[in-house]
C-alpha positions as CSV (number, residue, x, y, z in Angstrom):
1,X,69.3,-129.1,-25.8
2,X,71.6,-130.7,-23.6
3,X,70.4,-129.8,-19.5
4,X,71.2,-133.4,-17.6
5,X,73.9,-135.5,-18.1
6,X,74.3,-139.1,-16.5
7,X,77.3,-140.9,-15.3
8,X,78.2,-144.1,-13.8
9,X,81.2,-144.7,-12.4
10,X,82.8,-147.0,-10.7
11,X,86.0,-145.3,-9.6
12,X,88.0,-147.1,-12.1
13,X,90.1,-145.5,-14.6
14,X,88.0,-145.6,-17.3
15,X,85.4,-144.3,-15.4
16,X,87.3,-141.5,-14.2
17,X,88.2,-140.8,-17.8
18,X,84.0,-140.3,-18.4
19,X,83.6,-138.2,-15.9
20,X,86.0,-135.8,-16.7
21,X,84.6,-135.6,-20.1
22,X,81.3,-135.1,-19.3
23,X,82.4,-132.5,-16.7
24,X,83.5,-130.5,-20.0
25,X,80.3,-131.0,-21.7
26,X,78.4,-130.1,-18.7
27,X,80.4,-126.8,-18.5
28,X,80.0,-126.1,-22.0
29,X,76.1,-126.5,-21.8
30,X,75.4,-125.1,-18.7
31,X,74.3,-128.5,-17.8
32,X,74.2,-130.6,-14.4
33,X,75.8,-133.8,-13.4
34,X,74.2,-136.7,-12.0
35,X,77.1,-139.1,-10.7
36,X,75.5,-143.1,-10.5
37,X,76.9,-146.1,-8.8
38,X,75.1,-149.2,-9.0
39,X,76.3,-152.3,-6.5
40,X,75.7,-155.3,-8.8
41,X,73.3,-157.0,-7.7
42,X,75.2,-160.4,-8.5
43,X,78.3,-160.2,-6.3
44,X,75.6,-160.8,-3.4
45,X,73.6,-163.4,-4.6
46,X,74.1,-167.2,-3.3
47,X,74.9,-168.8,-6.3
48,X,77.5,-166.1,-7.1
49,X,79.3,-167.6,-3.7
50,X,78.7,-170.8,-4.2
51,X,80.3,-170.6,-7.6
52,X,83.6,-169.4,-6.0
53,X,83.8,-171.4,-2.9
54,X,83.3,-174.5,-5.4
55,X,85.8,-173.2,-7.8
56,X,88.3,-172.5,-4.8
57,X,87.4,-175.9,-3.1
58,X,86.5,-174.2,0.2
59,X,83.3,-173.7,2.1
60,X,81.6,-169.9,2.6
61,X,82.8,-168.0,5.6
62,X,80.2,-166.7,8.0
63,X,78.4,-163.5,7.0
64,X,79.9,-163.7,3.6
65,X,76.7,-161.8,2.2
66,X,77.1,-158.7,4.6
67,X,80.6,-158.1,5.0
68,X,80.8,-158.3,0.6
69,X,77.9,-155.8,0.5
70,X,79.7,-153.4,3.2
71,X,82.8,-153.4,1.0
72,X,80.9,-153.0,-2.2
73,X,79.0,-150.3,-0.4
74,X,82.0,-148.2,0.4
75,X,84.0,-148.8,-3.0
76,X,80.5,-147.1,-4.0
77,X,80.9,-144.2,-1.8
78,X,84.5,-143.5,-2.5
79,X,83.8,-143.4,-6.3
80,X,80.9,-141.1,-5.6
81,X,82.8,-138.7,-3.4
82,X,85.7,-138.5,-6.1
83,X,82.7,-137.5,-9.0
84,X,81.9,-135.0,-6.7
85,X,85.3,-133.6,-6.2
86,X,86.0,-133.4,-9.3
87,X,82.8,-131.8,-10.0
88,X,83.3,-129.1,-7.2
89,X,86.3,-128.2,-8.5
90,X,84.7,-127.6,-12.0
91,X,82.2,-125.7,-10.7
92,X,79.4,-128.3,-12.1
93,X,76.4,-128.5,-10.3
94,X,75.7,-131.8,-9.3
95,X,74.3,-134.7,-7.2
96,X,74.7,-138.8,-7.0
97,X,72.9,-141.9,-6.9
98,X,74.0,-145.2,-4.7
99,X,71.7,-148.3,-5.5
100,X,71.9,-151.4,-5.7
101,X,70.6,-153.8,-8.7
102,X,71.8,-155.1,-12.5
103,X,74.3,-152.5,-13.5
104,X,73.2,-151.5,-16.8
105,X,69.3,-152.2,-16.4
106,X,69.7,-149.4,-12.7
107,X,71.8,-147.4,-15.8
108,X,69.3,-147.3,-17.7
109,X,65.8,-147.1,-15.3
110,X,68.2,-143.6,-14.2
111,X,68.5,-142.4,-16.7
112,X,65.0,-141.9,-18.3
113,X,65.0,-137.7,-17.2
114,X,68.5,-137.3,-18.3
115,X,69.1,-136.1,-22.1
116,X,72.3,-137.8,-22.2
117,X,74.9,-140.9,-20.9
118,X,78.7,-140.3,-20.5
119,X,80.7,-143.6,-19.8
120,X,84.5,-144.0,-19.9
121,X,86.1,-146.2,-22.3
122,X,89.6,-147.9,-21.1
123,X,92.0,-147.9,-24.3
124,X,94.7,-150.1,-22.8
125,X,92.4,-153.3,-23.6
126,X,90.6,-151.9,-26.2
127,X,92.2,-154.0,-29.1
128,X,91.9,-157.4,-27.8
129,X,88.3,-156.5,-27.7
130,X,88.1,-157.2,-31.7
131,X,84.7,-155.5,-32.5
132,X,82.7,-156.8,-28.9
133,X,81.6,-154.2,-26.6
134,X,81.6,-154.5,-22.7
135,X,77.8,-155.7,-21.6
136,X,77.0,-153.0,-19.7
137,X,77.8,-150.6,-22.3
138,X,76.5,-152.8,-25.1
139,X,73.3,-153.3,-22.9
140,X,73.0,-149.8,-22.1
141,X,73.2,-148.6,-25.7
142,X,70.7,-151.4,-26.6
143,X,68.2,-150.6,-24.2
144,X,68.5,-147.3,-23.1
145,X,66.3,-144.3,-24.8
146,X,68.9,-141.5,-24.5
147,X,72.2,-141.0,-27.0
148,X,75.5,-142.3,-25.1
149,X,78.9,-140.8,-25.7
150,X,81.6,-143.8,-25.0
151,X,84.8,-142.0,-24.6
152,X,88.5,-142.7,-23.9
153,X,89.2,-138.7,-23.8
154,X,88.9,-136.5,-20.9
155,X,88.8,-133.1,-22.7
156,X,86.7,-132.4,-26.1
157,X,88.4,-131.3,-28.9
158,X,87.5,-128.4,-31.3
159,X,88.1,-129.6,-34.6
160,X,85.3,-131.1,-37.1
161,X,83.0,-133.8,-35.8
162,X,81.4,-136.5,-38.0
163,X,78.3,-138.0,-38.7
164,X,78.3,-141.6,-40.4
165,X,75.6,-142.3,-42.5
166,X,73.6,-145.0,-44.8
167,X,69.9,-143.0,-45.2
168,X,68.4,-145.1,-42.7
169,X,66.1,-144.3,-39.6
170,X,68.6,-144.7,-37.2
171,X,71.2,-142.8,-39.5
172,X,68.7,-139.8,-39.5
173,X,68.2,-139.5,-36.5
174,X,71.9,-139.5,-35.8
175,X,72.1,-137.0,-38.4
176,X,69.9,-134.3,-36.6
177,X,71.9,-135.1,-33.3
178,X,75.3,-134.4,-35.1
179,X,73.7,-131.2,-36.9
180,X,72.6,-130.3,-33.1
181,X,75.8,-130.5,-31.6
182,X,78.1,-129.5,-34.6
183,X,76.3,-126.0,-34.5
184,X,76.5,-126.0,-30.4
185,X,79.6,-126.5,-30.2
186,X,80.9,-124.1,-33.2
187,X,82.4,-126.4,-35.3
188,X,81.9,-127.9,-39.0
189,X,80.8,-131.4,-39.6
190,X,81.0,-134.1,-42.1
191,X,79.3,-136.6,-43.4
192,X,79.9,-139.7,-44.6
193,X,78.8,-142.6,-46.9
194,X,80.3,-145.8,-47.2
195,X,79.5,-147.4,-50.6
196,X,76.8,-144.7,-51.5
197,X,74.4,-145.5,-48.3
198,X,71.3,-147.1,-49.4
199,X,71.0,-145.2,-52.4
200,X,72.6,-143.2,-54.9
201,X,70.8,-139.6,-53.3
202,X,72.4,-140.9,-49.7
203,X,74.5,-137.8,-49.5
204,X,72.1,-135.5,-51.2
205,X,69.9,-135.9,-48.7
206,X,72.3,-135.3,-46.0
207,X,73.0,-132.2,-47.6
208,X,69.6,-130.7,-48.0
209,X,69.0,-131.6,-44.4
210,X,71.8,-129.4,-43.0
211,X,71.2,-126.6,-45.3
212,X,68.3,-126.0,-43.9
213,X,70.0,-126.1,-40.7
214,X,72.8,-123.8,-41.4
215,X,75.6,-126.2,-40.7
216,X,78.8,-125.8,-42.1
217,X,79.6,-129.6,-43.9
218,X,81.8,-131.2,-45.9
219,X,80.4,-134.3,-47.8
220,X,81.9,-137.4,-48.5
221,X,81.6,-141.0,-50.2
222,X,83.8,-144.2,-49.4
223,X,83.9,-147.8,-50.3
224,X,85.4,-150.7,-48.8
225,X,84.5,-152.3,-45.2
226,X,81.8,-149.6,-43.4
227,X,83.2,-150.2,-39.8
228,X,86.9,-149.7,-41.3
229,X,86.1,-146.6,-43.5
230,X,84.3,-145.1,-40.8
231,X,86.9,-145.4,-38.2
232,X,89.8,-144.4,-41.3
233,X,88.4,-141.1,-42.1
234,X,87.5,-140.6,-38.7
235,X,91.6,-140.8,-37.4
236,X,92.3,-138.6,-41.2
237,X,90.4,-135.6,-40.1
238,X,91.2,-136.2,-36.6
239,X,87.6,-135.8,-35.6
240,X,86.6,-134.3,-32.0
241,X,83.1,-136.6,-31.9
242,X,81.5,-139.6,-33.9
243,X,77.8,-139.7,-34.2
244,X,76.0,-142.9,-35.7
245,X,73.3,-144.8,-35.6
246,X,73.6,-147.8,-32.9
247,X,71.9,-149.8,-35.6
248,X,71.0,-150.4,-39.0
249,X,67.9,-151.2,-41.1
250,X,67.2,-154.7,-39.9
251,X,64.6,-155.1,-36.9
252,X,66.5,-158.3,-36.1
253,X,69.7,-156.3,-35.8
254,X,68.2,-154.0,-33.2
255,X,68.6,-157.4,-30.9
256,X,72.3,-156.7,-30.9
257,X,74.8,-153.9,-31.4
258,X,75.0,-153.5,-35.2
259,X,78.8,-154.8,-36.3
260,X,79.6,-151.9,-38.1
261,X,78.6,-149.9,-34.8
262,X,80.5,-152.4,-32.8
263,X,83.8,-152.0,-35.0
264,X,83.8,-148.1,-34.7
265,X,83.4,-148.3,-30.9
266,X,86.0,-150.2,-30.1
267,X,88.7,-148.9,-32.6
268,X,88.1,-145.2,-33.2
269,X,90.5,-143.0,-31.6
270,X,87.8,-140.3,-30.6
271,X,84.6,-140.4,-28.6
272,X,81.5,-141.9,-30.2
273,X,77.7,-140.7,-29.8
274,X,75.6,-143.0,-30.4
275,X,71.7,-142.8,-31.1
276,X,68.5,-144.7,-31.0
């Protein structure tokens, strides 16, 4: 159940983009807003200076430290004031957060009573990304305990969502969120495998799952490149939400953003949920 939703936002596009998103959700559940900007942390620090003044061959100017941290400060406040707007509008209950710290680690230390993240995605960029994530959103999907929605849409869409899956831990798990939201939201879901999963029962076990459940799915089975299928059948059924796994079965993996994970991210032309 879906009662407290996060967002950071930095009153960029992108950002903007999240909010508005999440604004939907939080209608649709009944849920409330809680609109977060973090001043990083860096921008303030000496070395951070010294790096530019070096690079620009010129020497710090007096107060540097307080007059950045007054602008950052009300770039801060405008961003928050613009969540709320748009949240007032909506009629969204909601509140905000200004702190300052590491982006994603305040992200994520704010995030611990919240049952979900929303961040914005930009799409004008996204293909020169070639399968890398931004590090905040990389470190927030990482590190964080709650599922995060990445998103370059501002409104949901109704049509069938879709659950990737291989059979492993963090494939289940992914599985009972998509189930969870598929039935919430009134809408079917499928499932897919991308060169039979682990094992040849992959989708059988998929299915059992959501009959229990009462979930109205459609199975089925690809081969080829997993990051490419995924992101294939996703655009051919023009799914409303992907929901995977941020990693795979390796412990080591769990270090970094799984590639297949990485590749739907940052070419799949919906919003993605991803879980731990």
């Amino acid at each position: 159940m879906i009662k407290s939703i996060l967002i950071p936002t930095d009153g960029s596009e992108s950002a903007s983009i999240g909010v508005d998103y999440a604004i939907e959700w939080a209608k649709h559940h009944k849920a409330k807003l809680h609109g977060l900007h973090v001043i990083d942390v860096k921008l303030l620090e000496g070395p951070f200076l010294r790096d530019i003044s070096a690079s620009l061959g010129t020497a710090p100017y007096a107060n540097y430290e307080g007059n950045m941290s007054m602008v950052l400060e009300e770039r801060g406040k405008a961003a928050l004031a613009d969540f709320e707007k748009r949240c007032v509008a909506a009629d969204v209950s909601c509140d905000t957060e200004l702190t300052t710290g590491v982006v994603p680690q305040a992200i994520i230390e704010q995030s611990d009573l919240v049952d979900l993240i929303v961040m914005g995605r930009g799409g004008e960029h996204n293909q020169w990304l070639d399968g890398l994530l931004g590090s905040t959103s990389e470190s927030v999907i990482r590190r964080g305990k709650q599922p995060v929605i990445v998103t370059g849409h501002v409104t949901p869409a109704q049509s069938p969502f879709l659950a990737a899956y291989d059979g492993s831990n963090h494939a289940k798990h992914a599985l009972q969120t998509a189930a969870e939201v598929a039935k919430n939201w009134s809408v079917s879901l499928h499932v897919l495998a991308v060169n039979g999963g682990t094992g040849k029962d992959c989708l059988d076990e998929a299915r059992e799952y959501l009959d229990q459940h009462e979930v109205e799915s459609e199975f089925v089975e690809r081969s080829g490149n997993a990051g490419e299928a995924i992101v294939a059948y996703a655009e051919e059924i023009k799914t409303g939400l992907l929901v995977m796994g941020a990693f795979g079965h390796s412990k080591v993996l769990e270090l970094v953003i799984g590639s297949t994970t990485a590749f739907a991210m940052n070419h799949a032309n919906c919003p993605v949920l991803l879980t731990r």
